[in-house]
TIMI-2910 file (N, C-alpha, C, CB; in pm, 1 decimal, decimal comma, always signed):
<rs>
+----------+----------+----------+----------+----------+----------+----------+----------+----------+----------+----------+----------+------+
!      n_x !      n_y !      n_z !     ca_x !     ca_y !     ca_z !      c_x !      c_y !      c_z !     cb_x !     cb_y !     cb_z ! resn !
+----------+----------+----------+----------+----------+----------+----------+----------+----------+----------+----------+----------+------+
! +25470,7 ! +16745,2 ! +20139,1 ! +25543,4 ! +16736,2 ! +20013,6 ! +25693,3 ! +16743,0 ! +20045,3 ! +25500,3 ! +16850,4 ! +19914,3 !  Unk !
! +25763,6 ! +16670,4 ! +19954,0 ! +25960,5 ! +16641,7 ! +20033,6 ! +25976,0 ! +16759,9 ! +19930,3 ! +26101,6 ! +16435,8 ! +19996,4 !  Unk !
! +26084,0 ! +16814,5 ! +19999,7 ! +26194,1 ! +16911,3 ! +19940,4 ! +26219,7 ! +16901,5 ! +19767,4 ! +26343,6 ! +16869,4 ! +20021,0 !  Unk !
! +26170,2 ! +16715,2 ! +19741,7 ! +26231,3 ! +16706,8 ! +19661,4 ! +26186,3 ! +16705,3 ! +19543,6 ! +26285,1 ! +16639,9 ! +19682,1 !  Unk !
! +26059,5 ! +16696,1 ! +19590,5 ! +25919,0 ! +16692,6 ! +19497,8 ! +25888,2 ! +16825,1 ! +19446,7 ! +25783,2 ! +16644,1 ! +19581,9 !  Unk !
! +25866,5 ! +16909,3 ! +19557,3 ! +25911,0 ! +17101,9 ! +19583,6 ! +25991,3 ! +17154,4 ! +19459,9 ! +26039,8 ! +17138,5 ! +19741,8 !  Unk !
! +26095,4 ! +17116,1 ! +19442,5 ! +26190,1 ! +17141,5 ! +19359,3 ! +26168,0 ! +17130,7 ! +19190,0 ! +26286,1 ! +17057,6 ! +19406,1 !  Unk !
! +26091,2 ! +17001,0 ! +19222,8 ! +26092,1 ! +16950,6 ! +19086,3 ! +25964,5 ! +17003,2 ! +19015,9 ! +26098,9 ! +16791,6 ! +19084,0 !  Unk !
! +25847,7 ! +17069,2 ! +19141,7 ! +25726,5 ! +17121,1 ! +19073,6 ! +25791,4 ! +17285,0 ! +19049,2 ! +25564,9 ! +17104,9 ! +19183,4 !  Unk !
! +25870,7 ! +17310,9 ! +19126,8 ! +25896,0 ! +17473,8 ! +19089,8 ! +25961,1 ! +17475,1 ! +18922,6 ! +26033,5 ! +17555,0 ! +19220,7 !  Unk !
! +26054,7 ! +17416,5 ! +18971,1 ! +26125,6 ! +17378,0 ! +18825,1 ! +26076,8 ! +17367,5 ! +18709,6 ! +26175,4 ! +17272,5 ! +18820,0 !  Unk !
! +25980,2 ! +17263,6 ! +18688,1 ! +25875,5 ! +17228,9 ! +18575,8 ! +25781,4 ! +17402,5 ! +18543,7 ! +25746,8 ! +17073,4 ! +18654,4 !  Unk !
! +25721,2 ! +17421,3 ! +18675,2 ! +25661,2 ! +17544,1 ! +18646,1 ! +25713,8 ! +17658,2 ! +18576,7 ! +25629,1 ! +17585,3 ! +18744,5 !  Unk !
! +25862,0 ! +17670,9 ! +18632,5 ! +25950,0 ! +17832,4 ! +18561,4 ! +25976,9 ! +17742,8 ! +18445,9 ! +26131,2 ! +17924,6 ! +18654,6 !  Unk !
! +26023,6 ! +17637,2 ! +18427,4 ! +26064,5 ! +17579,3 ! +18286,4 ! +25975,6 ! +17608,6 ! +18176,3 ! +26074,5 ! +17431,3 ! +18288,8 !  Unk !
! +25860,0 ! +17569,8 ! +18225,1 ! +25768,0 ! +17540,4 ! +18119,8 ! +25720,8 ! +17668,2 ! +18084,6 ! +25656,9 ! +17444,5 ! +18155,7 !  Unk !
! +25670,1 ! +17772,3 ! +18169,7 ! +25663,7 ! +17901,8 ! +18191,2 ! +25735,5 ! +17968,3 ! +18068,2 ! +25722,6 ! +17935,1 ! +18326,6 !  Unk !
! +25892,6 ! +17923,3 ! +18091,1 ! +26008,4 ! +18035,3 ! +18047,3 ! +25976,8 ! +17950,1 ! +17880,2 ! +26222,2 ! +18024,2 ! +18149,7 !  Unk !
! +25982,7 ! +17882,6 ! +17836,5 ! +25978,2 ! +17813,0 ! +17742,1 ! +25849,7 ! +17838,2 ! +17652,7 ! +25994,9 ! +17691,6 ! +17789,7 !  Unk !
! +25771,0 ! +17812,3 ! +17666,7 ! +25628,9 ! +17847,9 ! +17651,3 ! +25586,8 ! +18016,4 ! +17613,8 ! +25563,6 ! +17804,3 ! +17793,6 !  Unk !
! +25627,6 ! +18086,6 ! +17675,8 ! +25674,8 ! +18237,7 ! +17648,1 ! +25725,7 ! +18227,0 ! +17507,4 ! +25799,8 ! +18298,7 ! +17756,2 !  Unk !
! +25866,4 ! +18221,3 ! +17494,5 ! +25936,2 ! +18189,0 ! +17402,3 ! +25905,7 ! +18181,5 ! +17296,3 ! +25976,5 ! +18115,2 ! +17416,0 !  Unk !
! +25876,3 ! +18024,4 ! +17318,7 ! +25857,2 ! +17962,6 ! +17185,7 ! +25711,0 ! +18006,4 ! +17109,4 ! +25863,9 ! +17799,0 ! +17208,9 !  Unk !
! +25553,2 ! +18025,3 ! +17214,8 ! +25469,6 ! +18074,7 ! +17163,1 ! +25468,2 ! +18231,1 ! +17099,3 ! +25394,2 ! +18048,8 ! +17244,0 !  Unk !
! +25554,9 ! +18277,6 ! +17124,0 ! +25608,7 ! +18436,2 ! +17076,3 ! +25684,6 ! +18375,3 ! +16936,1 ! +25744,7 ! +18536,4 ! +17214,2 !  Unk !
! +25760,7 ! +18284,0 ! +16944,2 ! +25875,4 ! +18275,2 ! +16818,6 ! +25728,4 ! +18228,7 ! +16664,8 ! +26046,1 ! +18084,8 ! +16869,1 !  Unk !
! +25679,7 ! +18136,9 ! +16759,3 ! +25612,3 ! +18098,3 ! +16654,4 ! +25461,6 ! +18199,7 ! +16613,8 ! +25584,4 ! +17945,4 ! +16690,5 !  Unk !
! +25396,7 ! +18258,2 ! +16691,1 ! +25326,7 ! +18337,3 ! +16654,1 ! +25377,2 ! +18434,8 ! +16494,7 ! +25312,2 ! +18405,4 ! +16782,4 !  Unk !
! +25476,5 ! +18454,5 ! +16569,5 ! +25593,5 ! +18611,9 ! +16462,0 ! +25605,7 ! +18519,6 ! +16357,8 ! +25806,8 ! +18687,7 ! +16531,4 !  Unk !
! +25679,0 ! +18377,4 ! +16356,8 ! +25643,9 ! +18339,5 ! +16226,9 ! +25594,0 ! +18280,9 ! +16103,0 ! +25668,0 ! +18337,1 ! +16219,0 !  Unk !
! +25476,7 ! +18305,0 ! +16191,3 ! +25304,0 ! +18251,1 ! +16105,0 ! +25240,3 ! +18401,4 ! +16098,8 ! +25162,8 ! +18113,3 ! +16230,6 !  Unk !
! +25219,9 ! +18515,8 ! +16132,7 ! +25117,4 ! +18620,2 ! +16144,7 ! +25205,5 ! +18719,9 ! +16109,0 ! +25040,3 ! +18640,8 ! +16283,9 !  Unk !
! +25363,2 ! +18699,8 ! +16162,2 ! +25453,7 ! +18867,9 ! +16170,2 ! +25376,3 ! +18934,1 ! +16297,0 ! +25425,9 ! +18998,1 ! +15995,6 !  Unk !
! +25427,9 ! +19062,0 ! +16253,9 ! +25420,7 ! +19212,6 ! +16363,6 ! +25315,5 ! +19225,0 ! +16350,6 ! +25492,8 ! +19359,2 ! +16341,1 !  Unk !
! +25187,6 ! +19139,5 ! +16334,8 ! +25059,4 ! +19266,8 ! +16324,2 ! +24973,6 ! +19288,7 ! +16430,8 ! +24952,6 ! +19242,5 ! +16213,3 !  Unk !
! +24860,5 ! +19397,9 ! +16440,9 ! +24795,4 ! +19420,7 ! +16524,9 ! +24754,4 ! +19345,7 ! +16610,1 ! +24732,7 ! +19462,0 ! +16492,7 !  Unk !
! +24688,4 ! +19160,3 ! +16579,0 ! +24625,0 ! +19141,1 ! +16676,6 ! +24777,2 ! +19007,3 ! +16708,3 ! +24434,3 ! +19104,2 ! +16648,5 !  Unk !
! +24872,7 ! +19056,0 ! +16716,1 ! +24957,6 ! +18957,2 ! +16732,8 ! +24961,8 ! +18944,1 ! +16917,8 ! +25108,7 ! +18999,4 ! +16646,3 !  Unk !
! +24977,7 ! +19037,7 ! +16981,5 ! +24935,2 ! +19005,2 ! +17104,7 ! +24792,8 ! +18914,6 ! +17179,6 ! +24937,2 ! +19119,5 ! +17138,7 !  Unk !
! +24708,1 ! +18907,9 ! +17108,7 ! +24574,9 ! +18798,8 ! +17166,3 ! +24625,4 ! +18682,1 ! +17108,8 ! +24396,2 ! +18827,5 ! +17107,5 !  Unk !
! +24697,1 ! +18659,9 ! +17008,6 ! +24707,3 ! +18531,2 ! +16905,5 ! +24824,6 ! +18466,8 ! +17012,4 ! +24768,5 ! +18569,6 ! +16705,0 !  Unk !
! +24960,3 ! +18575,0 ! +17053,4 ! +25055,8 ! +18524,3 ! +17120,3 ! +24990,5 ! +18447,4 ! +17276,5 ! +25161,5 ! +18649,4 ! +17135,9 !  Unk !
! +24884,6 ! +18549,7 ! +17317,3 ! +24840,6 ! +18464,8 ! +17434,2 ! +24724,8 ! +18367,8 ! +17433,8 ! +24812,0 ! +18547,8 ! +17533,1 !  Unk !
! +24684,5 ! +18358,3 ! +17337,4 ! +24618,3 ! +18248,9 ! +17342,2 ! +24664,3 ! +18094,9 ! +17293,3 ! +24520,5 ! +18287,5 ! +17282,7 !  Unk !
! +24767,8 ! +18124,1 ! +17241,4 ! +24885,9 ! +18047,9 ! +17208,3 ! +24946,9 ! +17961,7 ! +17342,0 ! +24996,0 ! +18155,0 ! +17149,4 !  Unk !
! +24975,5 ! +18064,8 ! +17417,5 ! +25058,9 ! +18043,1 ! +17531,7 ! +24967,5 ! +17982,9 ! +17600,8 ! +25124,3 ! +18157,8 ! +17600,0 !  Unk !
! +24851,0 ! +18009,4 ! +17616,5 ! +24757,7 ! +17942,8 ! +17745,9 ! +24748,2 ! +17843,4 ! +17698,1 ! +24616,2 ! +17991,8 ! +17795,0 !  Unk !
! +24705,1 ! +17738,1 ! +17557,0 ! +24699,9 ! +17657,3 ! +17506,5 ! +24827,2 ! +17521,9 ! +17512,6 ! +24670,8 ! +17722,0 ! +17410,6 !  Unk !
! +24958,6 ! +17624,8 ! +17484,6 ! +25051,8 ! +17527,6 ! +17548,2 ! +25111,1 ! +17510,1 ! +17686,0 ! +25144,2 ! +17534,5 ! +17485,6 !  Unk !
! +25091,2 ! +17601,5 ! +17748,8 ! +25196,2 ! +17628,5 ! +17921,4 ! +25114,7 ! +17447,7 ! +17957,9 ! +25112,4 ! +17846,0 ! +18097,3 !  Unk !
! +24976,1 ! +17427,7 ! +17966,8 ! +24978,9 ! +17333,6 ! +18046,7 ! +25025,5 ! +17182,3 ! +17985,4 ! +24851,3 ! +17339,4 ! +18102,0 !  Unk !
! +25024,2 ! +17180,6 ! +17882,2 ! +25096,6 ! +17117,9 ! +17799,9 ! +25257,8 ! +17058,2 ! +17830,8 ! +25090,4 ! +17205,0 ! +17702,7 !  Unk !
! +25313,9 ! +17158,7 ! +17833,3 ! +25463,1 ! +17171,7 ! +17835,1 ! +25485,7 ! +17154,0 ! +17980,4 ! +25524,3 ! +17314,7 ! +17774,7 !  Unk !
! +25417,3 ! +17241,4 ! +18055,5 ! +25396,9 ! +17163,9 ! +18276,0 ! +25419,0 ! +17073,2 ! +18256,4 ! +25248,0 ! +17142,8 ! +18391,0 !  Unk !
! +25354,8 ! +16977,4 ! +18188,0 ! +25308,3 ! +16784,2 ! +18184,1 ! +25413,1 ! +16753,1 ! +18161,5 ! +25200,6 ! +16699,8 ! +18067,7 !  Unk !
! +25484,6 ! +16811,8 ! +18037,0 ! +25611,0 ! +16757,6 ! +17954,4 ! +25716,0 ! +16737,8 ! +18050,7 ! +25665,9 ! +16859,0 ! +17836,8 !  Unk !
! +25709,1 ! +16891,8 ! +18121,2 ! +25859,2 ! +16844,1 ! +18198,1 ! +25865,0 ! +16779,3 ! +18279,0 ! +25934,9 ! +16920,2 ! +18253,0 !  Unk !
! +25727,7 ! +16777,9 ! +18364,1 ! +25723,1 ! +16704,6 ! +18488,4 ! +25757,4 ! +16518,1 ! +18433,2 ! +25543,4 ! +16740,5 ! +18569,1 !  Unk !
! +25680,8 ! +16534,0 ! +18328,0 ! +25719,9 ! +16355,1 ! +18287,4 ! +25856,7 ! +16336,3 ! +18230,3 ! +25612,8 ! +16282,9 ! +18156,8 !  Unk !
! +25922,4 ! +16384,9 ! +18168,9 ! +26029,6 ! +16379,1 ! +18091,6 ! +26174,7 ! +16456,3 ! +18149,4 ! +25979,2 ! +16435,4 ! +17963,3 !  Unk !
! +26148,1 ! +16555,2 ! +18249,9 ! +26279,0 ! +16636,2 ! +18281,3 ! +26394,1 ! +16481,8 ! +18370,9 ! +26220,5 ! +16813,0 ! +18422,7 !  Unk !
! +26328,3 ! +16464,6 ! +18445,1 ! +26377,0 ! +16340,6 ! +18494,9 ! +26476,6 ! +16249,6 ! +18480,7 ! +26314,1 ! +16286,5 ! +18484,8 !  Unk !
! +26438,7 ! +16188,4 ! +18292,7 ! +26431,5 ! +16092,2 ! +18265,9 ! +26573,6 ! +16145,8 ! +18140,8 ! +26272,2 ! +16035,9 ! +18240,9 !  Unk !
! +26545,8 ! +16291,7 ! +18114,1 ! +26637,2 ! +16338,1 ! +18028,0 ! +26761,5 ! +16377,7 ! +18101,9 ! +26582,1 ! +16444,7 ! +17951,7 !  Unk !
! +26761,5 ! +16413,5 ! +18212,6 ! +26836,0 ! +16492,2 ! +18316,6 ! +26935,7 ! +16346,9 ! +18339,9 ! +26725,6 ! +16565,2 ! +18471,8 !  Unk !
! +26875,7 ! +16193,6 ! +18321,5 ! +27008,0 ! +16077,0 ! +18343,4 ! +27005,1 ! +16061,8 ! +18238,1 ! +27011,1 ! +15938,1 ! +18426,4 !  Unk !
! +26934,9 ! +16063,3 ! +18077,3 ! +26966,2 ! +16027,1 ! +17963,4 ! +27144,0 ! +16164,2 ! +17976,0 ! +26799,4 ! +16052,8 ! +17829,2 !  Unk !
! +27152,5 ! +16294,5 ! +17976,5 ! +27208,4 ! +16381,3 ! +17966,5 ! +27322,0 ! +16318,1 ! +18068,2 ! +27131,0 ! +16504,5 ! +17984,0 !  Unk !
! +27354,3 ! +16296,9 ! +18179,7 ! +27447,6 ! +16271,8 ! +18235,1 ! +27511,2 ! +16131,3 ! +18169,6 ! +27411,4 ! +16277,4 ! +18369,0 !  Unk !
! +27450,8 ! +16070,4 ! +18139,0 ! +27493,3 ! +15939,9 ! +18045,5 ! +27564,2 ! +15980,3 ! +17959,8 ! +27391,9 ! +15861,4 ! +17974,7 !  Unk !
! +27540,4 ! +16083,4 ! +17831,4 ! +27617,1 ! +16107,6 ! +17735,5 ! +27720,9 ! +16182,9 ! +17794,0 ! +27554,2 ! +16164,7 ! +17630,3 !  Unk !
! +27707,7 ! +16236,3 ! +17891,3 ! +27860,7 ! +16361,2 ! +17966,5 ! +27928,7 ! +16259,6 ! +18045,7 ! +27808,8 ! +16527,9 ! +18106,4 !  Unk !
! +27891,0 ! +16131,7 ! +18069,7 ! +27982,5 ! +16051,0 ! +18143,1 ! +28043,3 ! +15942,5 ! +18059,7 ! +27916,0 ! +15993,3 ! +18259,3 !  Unk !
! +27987,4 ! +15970,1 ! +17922,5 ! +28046,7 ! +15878,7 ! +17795,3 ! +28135,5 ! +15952,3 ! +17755,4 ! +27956,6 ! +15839,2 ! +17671,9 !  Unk !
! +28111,6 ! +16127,5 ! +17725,4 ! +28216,3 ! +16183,8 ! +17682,9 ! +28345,7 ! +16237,5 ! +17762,6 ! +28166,4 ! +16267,5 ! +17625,3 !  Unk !
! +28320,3 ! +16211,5 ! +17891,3 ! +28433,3 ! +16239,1 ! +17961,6 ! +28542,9 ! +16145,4 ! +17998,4 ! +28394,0 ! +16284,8 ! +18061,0 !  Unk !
! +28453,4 ! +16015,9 ! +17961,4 ! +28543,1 ! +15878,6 ! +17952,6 ! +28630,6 ! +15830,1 ! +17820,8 ! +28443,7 ! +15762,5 ! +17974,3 !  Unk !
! +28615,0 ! +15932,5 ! +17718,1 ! +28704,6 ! +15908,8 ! +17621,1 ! +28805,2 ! +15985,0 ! +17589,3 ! +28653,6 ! +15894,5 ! +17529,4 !  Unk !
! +28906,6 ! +15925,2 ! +17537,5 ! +29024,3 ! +15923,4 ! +17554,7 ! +29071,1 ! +16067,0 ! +17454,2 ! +29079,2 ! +15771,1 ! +17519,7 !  Unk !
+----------+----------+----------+----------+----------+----------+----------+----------+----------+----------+----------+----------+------+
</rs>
């Protein structure tokens, strides 16, 4: 596997990871709130999307990462 490939699976993994956390916590709290079984709901949440969101970045980080330099090399070119 190249360095470069390496990079891009670690990446996707903590991305999706760190994200997935997050957002399945944000949205649990605001569909259910604070209640008791909000911890099984939050992780079953999360297992449902992490591999989901893996896929996402691995297909899309890429592709957004030159869409993103495109718009910062449009806005740095104006006047």
């Amino acid at each position: 596997m190249s360095d470069a490939l390496r990079l891009r699976c670690v990446f996707a993994f903590l991305m999706s990871l760190l994200m997935t956390l997050l957002m399945s916590a944000w949205v649990t709290w605001l569909n259910i709130g604070l209640q008791a079984d909000f911890l099984p709901r939050w992780r079953h949440a999360f297992f449902a999307a992490w591999p989901v969101a893996f896929c996402a970045v691995m297909l899309f980080a890429p592709r957004v990462q030159l869409f993103s330099r495109s718009i910062v090399a449009r806005l740095a070119s104006r006047p």
